[in-house]
BAFI-3210 file (N, C-alpha, C; in Angstrom, 3 decimals, decimal comma, padded with zeros to 6 digits):
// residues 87
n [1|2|3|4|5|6|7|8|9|10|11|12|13|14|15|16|17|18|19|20|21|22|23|24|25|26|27|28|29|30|31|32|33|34|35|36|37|38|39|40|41|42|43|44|45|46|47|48|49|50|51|52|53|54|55|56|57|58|59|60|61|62|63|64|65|66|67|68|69|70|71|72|73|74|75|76|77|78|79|80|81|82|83|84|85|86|87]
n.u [029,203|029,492|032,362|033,489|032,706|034,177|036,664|036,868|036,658|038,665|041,103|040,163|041,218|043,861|044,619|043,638|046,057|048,579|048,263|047,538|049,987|053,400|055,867|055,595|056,454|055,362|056,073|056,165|053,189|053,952|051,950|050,501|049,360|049,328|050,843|049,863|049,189|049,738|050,766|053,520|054,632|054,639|056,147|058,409|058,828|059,710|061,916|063,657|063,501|064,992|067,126|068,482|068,265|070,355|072,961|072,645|073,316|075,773|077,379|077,207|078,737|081,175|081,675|081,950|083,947|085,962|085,909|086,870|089,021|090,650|090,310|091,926|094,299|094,563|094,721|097,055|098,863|098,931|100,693|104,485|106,860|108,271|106,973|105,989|103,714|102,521|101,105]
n.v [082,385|080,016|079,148|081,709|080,755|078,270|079,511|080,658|078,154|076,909|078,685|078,740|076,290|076,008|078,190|076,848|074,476|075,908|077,384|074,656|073,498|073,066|073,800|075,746|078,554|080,851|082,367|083,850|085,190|088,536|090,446|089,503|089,632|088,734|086,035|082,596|079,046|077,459|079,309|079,487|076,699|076,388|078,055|077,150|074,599|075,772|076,834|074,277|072,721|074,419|074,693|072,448|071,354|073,499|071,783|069,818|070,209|071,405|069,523|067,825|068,958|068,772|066,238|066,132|067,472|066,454|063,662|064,803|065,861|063,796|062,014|063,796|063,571|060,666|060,011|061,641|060,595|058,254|057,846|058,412|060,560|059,593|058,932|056,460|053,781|053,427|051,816]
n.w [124,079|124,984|124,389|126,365|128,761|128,786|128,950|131,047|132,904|132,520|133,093|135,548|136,411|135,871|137,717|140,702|140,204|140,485|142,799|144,749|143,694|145,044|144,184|142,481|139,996|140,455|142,466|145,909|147,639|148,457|149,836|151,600|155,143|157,402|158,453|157,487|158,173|155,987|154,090|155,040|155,278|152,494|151,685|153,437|152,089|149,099|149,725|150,924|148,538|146,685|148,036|148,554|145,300|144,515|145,664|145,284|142,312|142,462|143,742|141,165|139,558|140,548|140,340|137,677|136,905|138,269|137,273|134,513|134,492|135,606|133,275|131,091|132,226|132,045|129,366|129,022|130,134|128,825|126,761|126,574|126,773|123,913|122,606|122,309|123,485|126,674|127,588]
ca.u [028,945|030,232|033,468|033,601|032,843|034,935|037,765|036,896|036,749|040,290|041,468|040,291|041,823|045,278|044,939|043,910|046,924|049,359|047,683|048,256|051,789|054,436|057,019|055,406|057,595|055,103|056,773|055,280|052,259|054,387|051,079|050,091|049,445|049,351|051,551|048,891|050,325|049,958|051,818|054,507|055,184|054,861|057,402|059,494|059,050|060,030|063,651|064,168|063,520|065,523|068,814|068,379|068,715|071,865|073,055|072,568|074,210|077,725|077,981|077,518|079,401|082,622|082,089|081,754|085,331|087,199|086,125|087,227|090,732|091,094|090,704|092,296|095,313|094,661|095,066|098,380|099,956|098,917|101,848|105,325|107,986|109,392|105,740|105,409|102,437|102,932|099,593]
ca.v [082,193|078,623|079,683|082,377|079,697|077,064|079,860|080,169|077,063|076,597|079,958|078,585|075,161|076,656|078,599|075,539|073,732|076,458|077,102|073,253|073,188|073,554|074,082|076,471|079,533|082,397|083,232|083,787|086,546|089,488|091,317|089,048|090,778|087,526|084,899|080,987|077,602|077,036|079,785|079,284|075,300|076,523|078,834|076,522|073,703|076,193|076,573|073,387|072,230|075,284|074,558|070,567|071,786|074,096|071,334|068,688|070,604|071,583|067,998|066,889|069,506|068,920|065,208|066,517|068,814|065,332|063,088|065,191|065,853|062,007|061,502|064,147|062,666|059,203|060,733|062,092|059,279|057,176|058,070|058,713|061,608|059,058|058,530|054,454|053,206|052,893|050,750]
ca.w [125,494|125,698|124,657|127,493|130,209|128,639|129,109|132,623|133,396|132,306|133,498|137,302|136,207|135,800|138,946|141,340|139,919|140,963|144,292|145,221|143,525|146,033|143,277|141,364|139,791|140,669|143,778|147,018|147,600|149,918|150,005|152,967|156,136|158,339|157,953|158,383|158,640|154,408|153,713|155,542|154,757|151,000|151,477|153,369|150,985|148,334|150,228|150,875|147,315|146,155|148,431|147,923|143,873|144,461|146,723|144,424|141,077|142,781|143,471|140,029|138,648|141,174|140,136|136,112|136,702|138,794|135,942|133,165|134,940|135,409|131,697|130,792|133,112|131,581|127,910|128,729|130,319|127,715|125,424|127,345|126,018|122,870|121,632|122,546|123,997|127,836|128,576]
c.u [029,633|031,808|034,179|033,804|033,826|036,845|037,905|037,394|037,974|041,208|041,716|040,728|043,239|045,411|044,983|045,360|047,905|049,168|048,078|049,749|052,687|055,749|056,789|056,407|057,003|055,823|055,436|054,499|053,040|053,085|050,330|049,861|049,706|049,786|051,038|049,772|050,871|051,070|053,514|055,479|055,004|055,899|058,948|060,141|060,084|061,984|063,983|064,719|065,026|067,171|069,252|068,860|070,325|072,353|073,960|073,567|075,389|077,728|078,305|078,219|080,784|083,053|082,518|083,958|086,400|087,506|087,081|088,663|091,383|091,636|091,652|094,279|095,968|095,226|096,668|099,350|100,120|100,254|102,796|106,316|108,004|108,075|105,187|104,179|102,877|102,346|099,903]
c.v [080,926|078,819|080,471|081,395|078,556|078,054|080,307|079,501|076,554|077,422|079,276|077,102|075,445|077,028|077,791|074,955|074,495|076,541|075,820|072,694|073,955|073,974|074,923|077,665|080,576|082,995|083,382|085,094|087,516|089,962|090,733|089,676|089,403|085,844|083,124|079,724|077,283|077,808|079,716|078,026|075,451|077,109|078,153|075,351|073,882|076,452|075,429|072,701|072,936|074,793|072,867|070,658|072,283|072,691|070,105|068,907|071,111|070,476|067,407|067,817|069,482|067,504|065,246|067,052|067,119|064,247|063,470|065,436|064,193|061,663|062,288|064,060|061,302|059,166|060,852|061,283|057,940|056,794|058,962|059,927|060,767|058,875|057,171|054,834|052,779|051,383|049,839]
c.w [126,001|125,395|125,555|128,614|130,348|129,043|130,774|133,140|133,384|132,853|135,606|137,655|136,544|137,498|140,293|141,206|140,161|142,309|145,410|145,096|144,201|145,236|141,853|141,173|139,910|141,717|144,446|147,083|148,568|150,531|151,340|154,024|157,473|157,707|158,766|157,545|156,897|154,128|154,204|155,470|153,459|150,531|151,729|152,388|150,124|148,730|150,366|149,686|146,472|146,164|148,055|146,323|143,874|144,594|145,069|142,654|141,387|143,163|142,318|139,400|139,202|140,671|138,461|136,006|136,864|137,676|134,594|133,389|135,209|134,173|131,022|131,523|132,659|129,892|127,861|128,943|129,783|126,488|126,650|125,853|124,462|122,054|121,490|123,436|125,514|128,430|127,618]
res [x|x|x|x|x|x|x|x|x|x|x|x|x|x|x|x|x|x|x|x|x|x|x|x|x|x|x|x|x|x|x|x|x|x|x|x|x|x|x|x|x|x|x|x|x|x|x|x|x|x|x|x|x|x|x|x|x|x|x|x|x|x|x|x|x|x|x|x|x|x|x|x|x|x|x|x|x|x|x|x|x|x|x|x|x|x|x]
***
């Protein structure tokens, strides 16, 4: 019996803590019939956060590509045709 309640109790622990988290990964309820103020700033949150993410990883991956063509730039012009040391 105390095992039962203690799995409850954790069961409606879990669920609270999604409920309140704006960045949770269940996805949004469709089954709604009326769209109230929560749902709707949970949803937007959830885009904002979402496109802010994209947003944020093609930046570091255009800065990841410019870097690695730099060095890979800096590499080559390190050593001229004859094989001396330019730098």
């Amino acid at each position: 019996m105390i095992h039962q309640n203690k799995k409850q109790v954790l069961s409606r622990k879990i669920e609270l803590f999604f409920e309140d988290s704006y960045f949770d990964v269940q996805g949004m309820n469709p089954g709604l019939p009326n769209l109230d103020e929560a749902y709707l700033a949970r949803l937007l949150t959830k885009l904002a956060v979402g496109s802010a993410t994209v947003w944020w990883s093609l930046i570091e991956i255009k800065d990841f590509m410019k870097m690695r063509s730099s060095l890979s730039k800096i590499r080559t012009s390190k050593y001229d045709i004859s094989g001396k040391n330019t730098l």
